[in-house]
N, C-alpha and C positions, 0 to 999 in steps of 0.2 A: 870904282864907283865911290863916291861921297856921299854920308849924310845928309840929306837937310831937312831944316826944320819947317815944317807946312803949318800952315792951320787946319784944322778940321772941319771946314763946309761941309753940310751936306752934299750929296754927290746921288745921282739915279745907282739903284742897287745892280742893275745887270751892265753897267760900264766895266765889272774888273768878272775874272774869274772866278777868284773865294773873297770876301768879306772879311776875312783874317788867313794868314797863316801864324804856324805856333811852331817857334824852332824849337824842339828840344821836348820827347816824349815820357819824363821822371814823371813824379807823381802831380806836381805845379801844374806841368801842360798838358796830361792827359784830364786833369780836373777841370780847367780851364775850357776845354776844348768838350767836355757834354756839357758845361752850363751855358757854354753859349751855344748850344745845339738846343738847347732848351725851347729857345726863342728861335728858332728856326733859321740861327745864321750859319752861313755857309765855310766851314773849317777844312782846312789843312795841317796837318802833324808833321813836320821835318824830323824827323830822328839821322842822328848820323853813324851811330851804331846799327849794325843789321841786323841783329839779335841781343833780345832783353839780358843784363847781367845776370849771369850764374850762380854767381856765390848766395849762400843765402843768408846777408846780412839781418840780423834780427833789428829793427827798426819801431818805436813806438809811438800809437797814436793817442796824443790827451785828448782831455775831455771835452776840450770844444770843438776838436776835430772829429770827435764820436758823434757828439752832438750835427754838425753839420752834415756827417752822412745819414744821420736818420733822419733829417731835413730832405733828402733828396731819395728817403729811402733803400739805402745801399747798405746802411747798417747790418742786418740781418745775412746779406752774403759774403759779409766783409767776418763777421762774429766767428764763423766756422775754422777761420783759418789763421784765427790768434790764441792767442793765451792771455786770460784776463789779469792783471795784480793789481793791488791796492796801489790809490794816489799817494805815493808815499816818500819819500826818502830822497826827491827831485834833486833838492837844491845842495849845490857841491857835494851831494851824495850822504847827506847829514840823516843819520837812521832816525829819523822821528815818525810817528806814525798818523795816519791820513790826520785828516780833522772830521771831527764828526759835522753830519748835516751838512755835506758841501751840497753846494747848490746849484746840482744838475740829478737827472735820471740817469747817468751813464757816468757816476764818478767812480771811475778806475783805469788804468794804464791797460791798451789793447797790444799787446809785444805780439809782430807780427815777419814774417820772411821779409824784405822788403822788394825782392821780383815778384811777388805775391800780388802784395797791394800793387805794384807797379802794373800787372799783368790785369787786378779785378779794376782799375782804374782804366785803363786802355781799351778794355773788353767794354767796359762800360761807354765811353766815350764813343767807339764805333756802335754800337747797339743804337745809340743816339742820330747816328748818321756821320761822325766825324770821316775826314780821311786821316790815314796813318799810312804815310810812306816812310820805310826805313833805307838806312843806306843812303841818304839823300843828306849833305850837311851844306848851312844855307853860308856862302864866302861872302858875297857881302848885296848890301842895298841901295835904292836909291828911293827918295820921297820927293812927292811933288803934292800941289792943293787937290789932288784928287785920290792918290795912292799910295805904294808901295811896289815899286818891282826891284824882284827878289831873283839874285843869282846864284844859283848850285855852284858846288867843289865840281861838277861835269861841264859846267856852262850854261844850265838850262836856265830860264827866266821865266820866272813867273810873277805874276801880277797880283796883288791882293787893295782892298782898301786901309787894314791896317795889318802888323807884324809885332808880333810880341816876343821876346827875348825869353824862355826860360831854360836857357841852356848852360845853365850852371855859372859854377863861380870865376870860371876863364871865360866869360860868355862872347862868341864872336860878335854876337847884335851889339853888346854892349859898350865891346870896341868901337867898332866900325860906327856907330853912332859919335862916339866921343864925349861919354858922358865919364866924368870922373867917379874913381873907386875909393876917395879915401880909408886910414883906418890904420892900424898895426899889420907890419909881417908878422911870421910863427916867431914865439921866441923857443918855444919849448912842440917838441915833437913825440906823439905817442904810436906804439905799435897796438893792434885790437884785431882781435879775432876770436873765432869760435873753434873748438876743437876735445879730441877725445883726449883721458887723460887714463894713466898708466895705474895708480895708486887709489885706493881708501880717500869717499871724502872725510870721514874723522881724521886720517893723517892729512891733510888738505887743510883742514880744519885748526888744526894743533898747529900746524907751522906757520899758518899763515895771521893767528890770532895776535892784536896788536898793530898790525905790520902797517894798516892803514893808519894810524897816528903818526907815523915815520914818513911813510912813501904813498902822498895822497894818490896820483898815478899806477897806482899799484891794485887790480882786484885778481883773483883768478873764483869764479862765481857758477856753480852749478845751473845748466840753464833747462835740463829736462834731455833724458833718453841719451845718459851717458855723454852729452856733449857742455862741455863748459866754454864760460865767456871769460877771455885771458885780456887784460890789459898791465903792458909795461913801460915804462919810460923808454924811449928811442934813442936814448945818448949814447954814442960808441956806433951806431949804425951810420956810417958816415954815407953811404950813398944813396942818396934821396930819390933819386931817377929811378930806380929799380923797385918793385915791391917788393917786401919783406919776405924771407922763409920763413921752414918749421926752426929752422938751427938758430937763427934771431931769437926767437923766441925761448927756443931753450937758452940760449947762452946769458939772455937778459934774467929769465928764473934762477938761474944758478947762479945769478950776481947778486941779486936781491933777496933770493930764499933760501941760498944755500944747494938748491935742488930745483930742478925742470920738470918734478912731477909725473914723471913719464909721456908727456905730452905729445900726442902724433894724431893722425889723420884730423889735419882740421881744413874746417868746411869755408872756410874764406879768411886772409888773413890782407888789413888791408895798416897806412900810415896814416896820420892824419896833424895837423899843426894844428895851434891857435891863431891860429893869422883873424883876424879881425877887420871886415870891412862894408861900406853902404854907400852904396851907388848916389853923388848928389843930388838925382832926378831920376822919377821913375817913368817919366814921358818927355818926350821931344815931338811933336807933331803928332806925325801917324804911327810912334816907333812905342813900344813900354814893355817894361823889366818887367820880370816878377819872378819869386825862388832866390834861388844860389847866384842869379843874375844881376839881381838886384842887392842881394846882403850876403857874407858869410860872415863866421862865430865857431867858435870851437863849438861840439857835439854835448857840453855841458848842459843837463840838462831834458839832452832830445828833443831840443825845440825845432829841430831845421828843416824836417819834413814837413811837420805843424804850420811853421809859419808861411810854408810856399803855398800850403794848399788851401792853408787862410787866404793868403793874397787871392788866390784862383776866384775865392767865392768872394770877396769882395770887389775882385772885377767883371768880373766875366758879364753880370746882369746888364754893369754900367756901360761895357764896353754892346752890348746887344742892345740897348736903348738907343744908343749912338745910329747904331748902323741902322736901326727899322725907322731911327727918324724924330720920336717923339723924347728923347733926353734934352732936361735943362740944360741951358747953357754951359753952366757950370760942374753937371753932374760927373763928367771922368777924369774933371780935375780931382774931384776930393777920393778919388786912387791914391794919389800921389798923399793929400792930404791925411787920409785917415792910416795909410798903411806904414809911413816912412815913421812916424813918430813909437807905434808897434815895434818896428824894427829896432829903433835906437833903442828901447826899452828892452830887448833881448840879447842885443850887443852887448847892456851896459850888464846885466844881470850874469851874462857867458864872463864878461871880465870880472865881476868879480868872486865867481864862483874858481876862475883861474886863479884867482890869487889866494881864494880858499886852500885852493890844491897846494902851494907850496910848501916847502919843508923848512921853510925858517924860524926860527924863534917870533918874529912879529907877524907873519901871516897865520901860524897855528895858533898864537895868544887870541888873534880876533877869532879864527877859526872856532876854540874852546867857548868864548861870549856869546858867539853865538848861537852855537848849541844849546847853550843855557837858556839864552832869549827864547828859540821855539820852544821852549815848554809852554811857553804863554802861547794859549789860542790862537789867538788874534796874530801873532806873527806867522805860527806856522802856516795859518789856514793863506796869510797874506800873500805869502811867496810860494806855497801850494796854486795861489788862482795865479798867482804870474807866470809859473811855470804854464800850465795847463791852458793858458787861453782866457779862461771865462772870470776876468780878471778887465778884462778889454772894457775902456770908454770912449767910445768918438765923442768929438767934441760937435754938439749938435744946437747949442747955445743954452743959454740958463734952463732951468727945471728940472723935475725931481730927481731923484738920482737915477732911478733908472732909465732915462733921457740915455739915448746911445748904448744902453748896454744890450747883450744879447738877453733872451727871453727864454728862459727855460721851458724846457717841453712839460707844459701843465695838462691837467685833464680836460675835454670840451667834450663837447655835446655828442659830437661823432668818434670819437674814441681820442685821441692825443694831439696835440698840436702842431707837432712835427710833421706828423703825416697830410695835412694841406700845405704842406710848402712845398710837394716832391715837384712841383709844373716850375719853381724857382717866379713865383710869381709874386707881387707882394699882400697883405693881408691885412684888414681890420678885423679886427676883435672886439665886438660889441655887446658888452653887459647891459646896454639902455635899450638895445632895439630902436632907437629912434634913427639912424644915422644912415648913412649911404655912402658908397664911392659913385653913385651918380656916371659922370662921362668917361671914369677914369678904369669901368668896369673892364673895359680890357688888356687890362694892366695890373689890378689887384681885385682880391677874391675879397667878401663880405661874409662874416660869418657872426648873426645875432645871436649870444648863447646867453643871455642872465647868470647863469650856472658854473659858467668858465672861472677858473680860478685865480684871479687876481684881484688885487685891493685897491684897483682903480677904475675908473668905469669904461673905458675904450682903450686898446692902443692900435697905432698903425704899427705893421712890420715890412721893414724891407725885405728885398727877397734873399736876404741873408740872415735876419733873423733878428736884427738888431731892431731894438724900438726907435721909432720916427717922430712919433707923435702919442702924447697921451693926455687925455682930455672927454668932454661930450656936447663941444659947439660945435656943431656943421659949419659956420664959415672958418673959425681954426681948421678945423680937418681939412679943409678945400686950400686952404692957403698951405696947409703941410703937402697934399697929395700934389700940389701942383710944384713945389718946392723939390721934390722928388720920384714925382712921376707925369711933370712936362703938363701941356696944355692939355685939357680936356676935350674928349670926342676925338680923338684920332684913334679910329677901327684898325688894331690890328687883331681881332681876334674875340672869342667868347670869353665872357668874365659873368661875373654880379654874386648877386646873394647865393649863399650854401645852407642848403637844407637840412 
C-alpha cells in the first residue's frame, strides 16, 4: 500500500467504522485516545506489544503536564503513585534550586514508574469508551478524500476517517507516509538503569564526590527503598542490538569509580543515544504524528514524555472538531503549527544540554558560566519554565503577553479553575458579567465570576488551557469564538452559563 495525501472534506460520520485509529498505546496515544472520547469520537488503540513493559522505568511528569491532568481531572489518581521533588536542577543537571513563586499550583517534579502512568493513562482512556486492542501492529495504510484503511501485521483491514502515528521514534506510520526525519545520529551512547546496591551510601558518597565535574554521564543517585539510579557512558559496549547486563554495568563503575559498588538485582537496565530528530510535517491528509513519531532528543532533561502528552492535548480537541463538523477551516493545521516550533525548542535545548555533558576543556568552561549565570533569577527561573512546559507561547497575533500562554489554575467562584475544563470543553471567564458565548454554547462553557482572579477583565480558554482571547467587547469575543470554535449554532450538545 502507498500513502496519499487527501484533503480533509467533510465526510457523513457512519461511512467508516472508527473516526480515528491511534497506532501505538505509550502515554501520547493513550492520552490522545480519552480526549478525543471526550467529544464522543469513536477510537481505536493499535498496540503491537501484548503486554504493557515491565521494567519499572522511573519517568517524570513537569509542571504543565501536572497541570493539564488536573485539567481533565486525573491529577489526584495519578498523585498516589509518584514521588513529588522540587522543580529543580533540570537543565544539564546543573544543581540550582527551584525559583521561588513559579507560576503554577503544582510546581514540582512528579517521578513516577512509567508502566504506571502508562497503565493509569490507558485505564483512563478505556473508562472513556476507547478500544484498546493489543498484539495488533498496524504494516501499512492507504488514504483517500474520505479516509483511511489501515492494514495489520495479520492482514486485517480496517477503515477509519483519520490515523494517527504515535508509535515511537521508528514509527511505521511515519515511514509508510514518507514524511522525512531529519536531525543528528547518536554520537555518544548511555547505559541507565535502576538497581540495588552492595555498600554504605556515605561510601557511595565519598567516592563518587567530584566525579561529575569529570564525567557529566556519570551519576549513581539514591532513588528510595534501597534502589539506586545508575547511569554510565556506554563506550567499550560495542553491541548495540542486545540490551545491556548487570556485568556492563559493573565493568563500566569499575572504569570510572574505581569500584561497581556491589551493584545487583536491578529493576530495568536499558541503552539510549542522543540521536536527534523532527519529522518535517506532522500531517499529510488524513495521516498525523505525534510523540517519539514525530521528534526524538536525548532524555536531557525528561522532556519526552511531557512533550508527547502535550501534543496529545493540543490535538485531540482539534482533531474532534474535525470529525463532529463544526472546526475552522484552518483549525488542525495549527497542530502542526503550534507543536513543531515546541518541538524544535526541545531539540535545541536536549543539544545543548549534550554539549553541557562533555568532558572537554571548552564545553565544561561554558558549562562553569553557566552555573554562575543561574544564580541570577531570571535565568534560572527561564530555563526552569523551558524545561517544564509552562514556558510555552503559541503565536496567536499581537497582545498582551499572555496572548497564547497557558492560564494557571486560579481561584473562581466554584472552587478552582481547572476543574471546569475536565468535559475538554473550552471556557470564558468573565469578571464583567456582561458577555456570552451565545451560539457557541455547545462548544464552550461561560462562567461570570467578578471574583476570579485575574488582572484582566475576560479571557476565552481553549480546551487545553491556553488563552484565546482577552478583552470585554462581545463582537471581539464573537470574532475570536468563531476563529476557534467555527460557525455559530451548530448543536452538538449542552453548554452555556455555570452557576
Amino acid at each position: 500500500m502507498h500513502s496519499q495525501q487527501a484533503t480533509a472534506g467533510p465526510i457523513e460520520r457512519d461511512s467508516t467504522v472508527f473516526d480515528v485509529i491511534i497506532a501505538g498505546c505509550g502515554p501520547t496515544g493513550a492520552m490522545l485516545a480519552a480526549e478525543l472520547r471526550l467529544h464522543d469520537v469513536r477510537v481505536l488503540v493499535l498496540e503491537k506489544e501484548t503486554e504493557p513493559a515491565s521494567f519499572a522505568r522511573i519517568v517524570g511528569l513537569h509542571v504543565r503536564s501536572l497541570e493539564l491532568m488536573a485539567m481533565r481531572g486525573l491529577l489526584d489518581r495519578i498523585l498516589p503513585h509518584g514521588r513529588r521533588r522540587p522543580a529543580a536542577g533540570f537543565f544539564a543537571a546543573i544543581p540550582k534550586p527551584a525559583p521561588k513563586g513559579l507560576d503554577s499550583a503544582y510546581a514540582y517534579l512528579l517521578g513516577i514508574p512509567q508502566p504506571v502512568i502508562v497503565h493509569l493513562l490507558e485505564e483512563h482512556a478505556i473508562e472513556r469508551g476507547a478500544q484498546v486492542r493489543r498484539g495488533r501492529a498496524v504494516a501499512a495504510f492507504e488514504q483517500d478524500d474520505e479516509g483511511v484503511t489501515v492494514e495489520l501485521a495479520d492482514g486485517e483491514r480496517l477503515r477509519a476517517r483519520y490515523l494517527v502515528g504515535c508509535d515511537g521514534g521508528r514509527s511505521t506510520v511515519r515511514k509508510q507516509l514518507g514524511v522525512g526525519f531529519p536531525g543528528e545520529p547518536a554520537r555518544n551512547e548511555t547505559l541507565m538503569g535502576e538497581m540495588e546496591v552492595g555498600v554504605p551510601q556515605e561510601e557511595i558518597a565519598a567516592r563518587t564526590a567530584g566525579m561529575r565535574d569529570i564525567h557529566q554521564r556519570f551519576w549513581i543517585r539514591p532513588f528510595g527503598e534501597g534502589v539506586y539510579s545508575v547511569v554510565v557512558p556506554a563506550e567499550g559496549i560495542s553491541d548495540r542490538a542486545e540490551p545491556p547486563t548487570l556485568d556492563d554495568f559493573q565493568r563500566q563503575l569499575r572504569s570510572i569509580a574505581g569500584t561497581d559498588f556491589g551493584v545487583h538485582s536491578p529493576r530495568w537496565m536499558s541503552r539510549f543515544g542522543d540521536a536527534t530528530r523532527l519529522a518535517e510535517r506532522y500531517r499529510v491528509g488524513r495521516v498525523l504524528l505525534a510523540g517519539d513519531a514525530a521528534h526524538i532528543h536525548p532524555p536531557l532533561g525528561g522532556q519526552g514524555l511531557n512533550l508527547g502528552v502535550q501534543d496529545a492535548f493540543n490535538l485531540g480537541w482539534k482533531l474532534a472538531a474535525q470529525i463532529l463538523g463544526w472546526a475552522p477551516e484552518s483549525l488542525l493545521d495549527t497542530y502542526q503549527a503550534e507543536r513543531h516550533p515546541v518541538a524544535e525548542d526541545v531539540l535545541d535545548n536536549t543539544r545543548a544540554q549534550t554539549e553541557l555533558s562533555a568532558t572537554g576543556p571548552g564545553p565544561q568552561a561554558v558549562r562553569r558560566l553557566l552555573t554562575e549565570l543561574m544564580d541570577f533569577d531570571e535565568v534560572n527561573r527561564h530555563l526552569i519554565e523551558k524545561i517544564t512546559g509552562i514556558g510555552i507561547r503559541y503565536d496567536f497575533g499581537d497582545g498582551p503577553d499572555l496572548l497564547g500562554r497557558r492560564l494557571r489554575d486560579i481561584d473562581v467562584k466554584q472552587g478552582n479553575l481547572y476543574g471546569l475544563l475536565h468535559r475538554g470543553r473550552g471556557l470564558l471567564l468573565d469578571r464583567t458579567g456582561r458577555l456570552t458565548v451565545g451560539g457557541w454554547a455547545d462548544r464552550v462553557d461561560h462562567l461570570a465570576d467578578p471574583t476570579a482572579g485575574l488582572d484582566v477583565p475576560c479571557v476565552l480558554l481553549r480546551p487545553d488551557g491556553h488563552v484565546a482571547w482577552i478583552g470585554d467587547d462581545q463582537q471581539d469575543l464573537d470574532a475570536h469564538l468563531s476563529r476557534w470554535f467555527g460557525t455559530a449554532g451548530i448543536s452538538r450538545g449542552a453548554g452555556g452559563p455555570m452557576g
